[in-house]
C-alpha positions in Angstrom: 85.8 96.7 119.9 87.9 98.9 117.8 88.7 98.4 114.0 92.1 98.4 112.9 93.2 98.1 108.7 97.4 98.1 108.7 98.7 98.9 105.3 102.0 97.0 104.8 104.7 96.5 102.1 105.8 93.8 101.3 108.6 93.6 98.7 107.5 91.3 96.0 106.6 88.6 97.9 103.1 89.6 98.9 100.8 86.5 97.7 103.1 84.0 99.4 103.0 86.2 102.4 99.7 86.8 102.7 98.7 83.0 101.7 100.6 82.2 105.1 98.6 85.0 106.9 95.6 83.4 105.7 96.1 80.2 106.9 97.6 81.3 110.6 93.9 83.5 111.0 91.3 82.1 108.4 89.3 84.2 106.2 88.6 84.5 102.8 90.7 87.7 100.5 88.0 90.1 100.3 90.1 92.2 97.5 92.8 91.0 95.1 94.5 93.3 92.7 97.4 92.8 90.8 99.8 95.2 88.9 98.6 93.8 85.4 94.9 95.1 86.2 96.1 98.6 86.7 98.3 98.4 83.7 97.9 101.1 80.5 99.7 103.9 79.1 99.3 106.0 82.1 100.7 103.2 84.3 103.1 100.6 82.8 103.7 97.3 84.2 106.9 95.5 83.3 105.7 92.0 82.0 108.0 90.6 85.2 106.1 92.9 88.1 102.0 92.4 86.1 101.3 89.0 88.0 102.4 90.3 91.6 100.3 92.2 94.3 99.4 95.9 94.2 96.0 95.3 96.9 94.9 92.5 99.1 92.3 92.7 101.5 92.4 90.0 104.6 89.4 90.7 107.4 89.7 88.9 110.6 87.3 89.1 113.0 83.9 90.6 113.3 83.3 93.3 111.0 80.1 95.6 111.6 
């Protein structure tokens, strides 16, 4: 069976969509990165974008 990994965008609403995915196919968020984690002085996050998305991870299915 192949193995697919869509990248989407999701505009600011990421968590609440992918809490939703979760609950439609199961699973457990392999990855969870927020904007906050990434922040510095080569990257600034406004304190209103730290808490939201940047990476989330989902697997479904078998994974080999």
């Amino acid at each position: 069976m192949a193995l697919i990994n869509p990248h989407i965008n999701i505009n600011g609403n990421a968590e609440e969509a992918f809490t939703f995915y979760q609950s439609v196919f199961g699973g457990v968020f392999a990855k969870v990165k927020r904007f906050k984690e990434r922040s510095g002085s080569e990257f600034p996050v406004a304190q209103k974008e730290a808490g939201k998305i940047m990476h989330i991870a989902l697997p479904s299915g078998k994974t080999f």
